[in-house]
C-alpha positions in Angstrom: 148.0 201.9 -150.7 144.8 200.0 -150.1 141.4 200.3 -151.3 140.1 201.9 -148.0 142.9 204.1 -148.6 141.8 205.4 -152.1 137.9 205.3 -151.5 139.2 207.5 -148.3 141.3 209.8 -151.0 138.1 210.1 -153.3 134.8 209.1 -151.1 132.5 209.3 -154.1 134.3 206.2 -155.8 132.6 202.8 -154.9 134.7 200.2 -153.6 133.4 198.2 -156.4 135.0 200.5 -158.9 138.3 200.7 -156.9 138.4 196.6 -156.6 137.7 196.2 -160.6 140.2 198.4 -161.2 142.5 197.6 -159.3 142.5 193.6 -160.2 142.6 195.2 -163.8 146.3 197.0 -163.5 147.4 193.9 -161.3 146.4 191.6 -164.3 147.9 193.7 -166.6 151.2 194.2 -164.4 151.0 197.6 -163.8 150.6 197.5 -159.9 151.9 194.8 -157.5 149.6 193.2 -154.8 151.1 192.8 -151.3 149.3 190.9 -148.9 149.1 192.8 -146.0 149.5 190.8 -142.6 146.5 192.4 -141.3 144.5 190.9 -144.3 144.1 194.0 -145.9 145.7 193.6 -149.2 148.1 196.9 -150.4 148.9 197.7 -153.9 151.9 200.1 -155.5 153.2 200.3 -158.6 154.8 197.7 -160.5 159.0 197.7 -160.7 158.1 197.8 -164.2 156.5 200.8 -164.1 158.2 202.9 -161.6 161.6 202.0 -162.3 162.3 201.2 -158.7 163.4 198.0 -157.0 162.4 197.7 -153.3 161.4 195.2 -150.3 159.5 196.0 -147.5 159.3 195.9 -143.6 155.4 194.7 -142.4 154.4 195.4 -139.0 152.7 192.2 -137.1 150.6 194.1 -135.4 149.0 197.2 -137.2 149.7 195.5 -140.8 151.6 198.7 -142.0 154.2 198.4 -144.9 156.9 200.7 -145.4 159.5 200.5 -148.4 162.9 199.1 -147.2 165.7 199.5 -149.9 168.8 197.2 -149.0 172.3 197.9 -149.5 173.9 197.3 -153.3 175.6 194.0 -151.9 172.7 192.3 -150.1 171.1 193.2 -153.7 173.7 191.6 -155.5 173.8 188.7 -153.1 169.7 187.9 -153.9 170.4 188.1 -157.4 173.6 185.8 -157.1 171.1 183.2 -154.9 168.4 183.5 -157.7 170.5 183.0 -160.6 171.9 179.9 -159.4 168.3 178.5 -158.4 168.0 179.6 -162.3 170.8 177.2 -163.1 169.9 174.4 -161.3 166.8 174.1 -163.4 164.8 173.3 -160.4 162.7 176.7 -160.7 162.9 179.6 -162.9 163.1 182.6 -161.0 161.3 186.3 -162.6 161.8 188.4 -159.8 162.6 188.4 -155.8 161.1 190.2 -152.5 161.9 190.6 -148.9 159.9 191.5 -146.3 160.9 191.9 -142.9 158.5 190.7 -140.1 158.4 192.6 -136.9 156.7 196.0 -135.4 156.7 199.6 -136.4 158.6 201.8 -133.8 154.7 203.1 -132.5 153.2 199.2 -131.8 157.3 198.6 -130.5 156.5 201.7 -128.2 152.8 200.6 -127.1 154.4 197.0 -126.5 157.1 198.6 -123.8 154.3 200.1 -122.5 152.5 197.4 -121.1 
């Protein structure tokens, strides 16, 4: 969800309000900030808070995000690949995220279209 997307939920809050508050619950690890490909930043509740663990698939063209959750062994396969990078002393590794580049099935449509 992104700030337009809340001031558009509630129309009375100012964006200045939704900003502060939001950079308030990221700083205090309560929501996650994506960075959106269209340079409008997203936010959705932290994996702390939710209880749920999930990457995402980001359109190139319209910037929209949708949740992707990957199969058990591709799961276990990132956290295999980030526990050795945690061994090797190199890095130390908190958490991991995929997101898949491409286009939505509605900008993949348009795209055929032309």
């Amino acid at each position: 969800m992104s700030a337009g997307d809340m001031r558009q939920a509630e129309p009375s809050l100012p964006y200045s309000s939704i900003y502060r508050t939001l950079a308030v619950l990221t700083q205090a690890g309560a929501v996650r900030r994506l960075a959106g490909l269209d340079g409008i930043a997203r936010f959705e509740l932290a994996e702390a808070v939710s209880g749920e663990h999930y990457h995402h698939l980001a359109c190139a063209d319209c910037g929209t995000m949708e949740v992707l959750l990957l199969p058990a062994k591709v799961e276990n396969g990132l956290a295999r690949a980030a526990a050795a990078v945690r061994r090797s002393g190199r890095f130390t590794v908190d958490s991991h995220q995929v997101e898949l580049i491409g286009r939505c099935a509605a900008c993949a449509a348009l795209l055929r279209r032309r």
